[in-house]
C-alpha positions in Angstrom: -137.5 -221.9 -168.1 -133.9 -223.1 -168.2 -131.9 -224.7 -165.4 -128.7 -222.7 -164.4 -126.6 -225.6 -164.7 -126.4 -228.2 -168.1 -128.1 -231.5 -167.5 -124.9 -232.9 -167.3 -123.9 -231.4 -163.9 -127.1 -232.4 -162.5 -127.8 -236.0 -161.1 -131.1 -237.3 -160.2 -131.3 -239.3 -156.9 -133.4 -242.7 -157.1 -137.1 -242.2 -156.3 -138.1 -243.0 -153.0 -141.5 -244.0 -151.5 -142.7 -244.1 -148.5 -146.1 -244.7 -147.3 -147.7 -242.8 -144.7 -144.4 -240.3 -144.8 -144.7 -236.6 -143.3 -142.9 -233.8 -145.3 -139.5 -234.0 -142.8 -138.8 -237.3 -144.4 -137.2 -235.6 -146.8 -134.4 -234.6 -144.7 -133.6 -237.6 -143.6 -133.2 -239.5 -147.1 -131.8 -236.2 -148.5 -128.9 -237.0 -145.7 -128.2 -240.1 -146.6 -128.3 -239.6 -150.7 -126.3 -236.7 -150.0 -129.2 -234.9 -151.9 -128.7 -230.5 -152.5 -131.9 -230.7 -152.8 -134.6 -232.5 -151.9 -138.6 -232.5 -153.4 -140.9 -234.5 -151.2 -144.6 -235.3 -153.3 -146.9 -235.9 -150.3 -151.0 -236.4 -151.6 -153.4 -234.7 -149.1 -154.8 -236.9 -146.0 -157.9 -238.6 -146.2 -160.9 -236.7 -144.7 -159.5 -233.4 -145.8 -161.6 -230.8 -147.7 -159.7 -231.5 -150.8 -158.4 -235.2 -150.8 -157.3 -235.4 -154.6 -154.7 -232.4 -153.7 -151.2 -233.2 -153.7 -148.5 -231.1 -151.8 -144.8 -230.4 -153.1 -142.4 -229.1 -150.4 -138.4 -228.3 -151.6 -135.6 -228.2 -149.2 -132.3 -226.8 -149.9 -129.8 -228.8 -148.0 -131.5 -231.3 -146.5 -131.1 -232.6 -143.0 -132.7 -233.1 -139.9 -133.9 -230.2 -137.7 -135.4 -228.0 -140.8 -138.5 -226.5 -139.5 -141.7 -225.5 -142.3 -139.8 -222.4 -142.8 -136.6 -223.7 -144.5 -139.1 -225.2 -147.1 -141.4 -224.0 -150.1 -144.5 -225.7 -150.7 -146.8 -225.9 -153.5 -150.0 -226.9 -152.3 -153.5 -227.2 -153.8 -152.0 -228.9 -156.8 -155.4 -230.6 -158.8 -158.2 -230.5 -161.3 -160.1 -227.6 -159.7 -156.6 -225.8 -157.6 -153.1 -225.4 -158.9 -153.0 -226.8 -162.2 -150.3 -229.7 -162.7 -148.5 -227.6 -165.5 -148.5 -224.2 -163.2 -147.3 -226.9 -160.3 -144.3 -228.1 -162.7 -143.3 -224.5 -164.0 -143.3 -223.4 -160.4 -141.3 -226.7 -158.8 -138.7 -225.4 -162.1 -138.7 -222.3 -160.8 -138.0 -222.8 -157.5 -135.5 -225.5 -157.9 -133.3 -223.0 -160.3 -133.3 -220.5 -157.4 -132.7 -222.5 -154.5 -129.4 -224.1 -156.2 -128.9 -220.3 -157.5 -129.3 -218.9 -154.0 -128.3 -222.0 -152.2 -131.8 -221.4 -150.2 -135.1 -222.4 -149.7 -137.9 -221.6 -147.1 -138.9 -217.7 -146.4 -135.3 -217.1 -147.6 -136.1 -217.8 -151.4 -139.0 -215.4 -153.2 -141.5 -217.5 -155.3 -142.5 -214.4 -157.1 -142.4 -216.6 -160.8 -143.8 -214.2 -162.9 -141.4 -211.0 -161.8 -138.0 -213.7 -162.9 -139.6 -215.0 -166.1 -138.7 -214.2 -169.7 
C-alpha cells in the first residue's frame, strides 16, 4: 500500500504510554501534540476471554468529546485472531483514508480489499 502523501510531509508524534489508559486518551494527547491523527495500541484487560489481544482504535482529529463512533478499531489482533501483518496492512489502510477523507469512525469504509491494487 502507499501513503498519499511522501514521507517527507508526514511527521511522527513522540510515542506515548500510559498505563492503565482507556481508548479516549487519545484525544486528549492528540490535542496537545496537535496530532491529525491519532492511533491508540490498548492490549485487552485482564480476565477477558482473550487477554493476549491487543486493540488499535484511529481517530481523525483528535479531541475531547469523540464518542466510539468517530473511531475505527481493529480488534482481535493475535496468534489465533487478526494476524499482526493483516492488523498493520489494515492500520495502513485506514490511516491513508482517514487523511484522504479527513474522517474516521462510521464515516470512513474499512472495506480493504475493494481499494487495493
Amino acid at each position: 500500500m502507499r501513503c498519499l502523501r511522501s514521507p517527507a510531509d508526514c511527521k511522527l508524534a513522540p510515542f506515548v504510554v500510559v498505563e492503565q489508559g482507556r481508548v479516549a486518551i487519545g484525544d486528549e494527547i492528540g490535542v496537545c501534540l496537535g496530532a491529525a491523527l491519532s492511533v491508540v495500541l490498548i492490549g485487552e484487560r485482564p480476565g477477558m476471554s482473550a487477554a493476549d489481544s491487543l486493540g488499535v482504535y484511529l481517530s481523525w482529529n483528535p479531541h475531547p468529546g469523540l464518542t466510539d463512533a468517530d473511531r475505527n478499531c481493529i480488534s482481535n489482533i493475535r496468534a489465533e485472531g487478526l494476524s499482526y501483518a493483516a492488523a498493520a496492512a489494515k492500520l495502513v489502510f485506514l490511516m491513508n483514508e482517514a487523511r484522504r477523507g479527513k474522517l474516521s469512525g462510521v464515516r470512513l469504509k474499512e472495506d480493504a480489499k475493494a481499494r487495493e491494487s
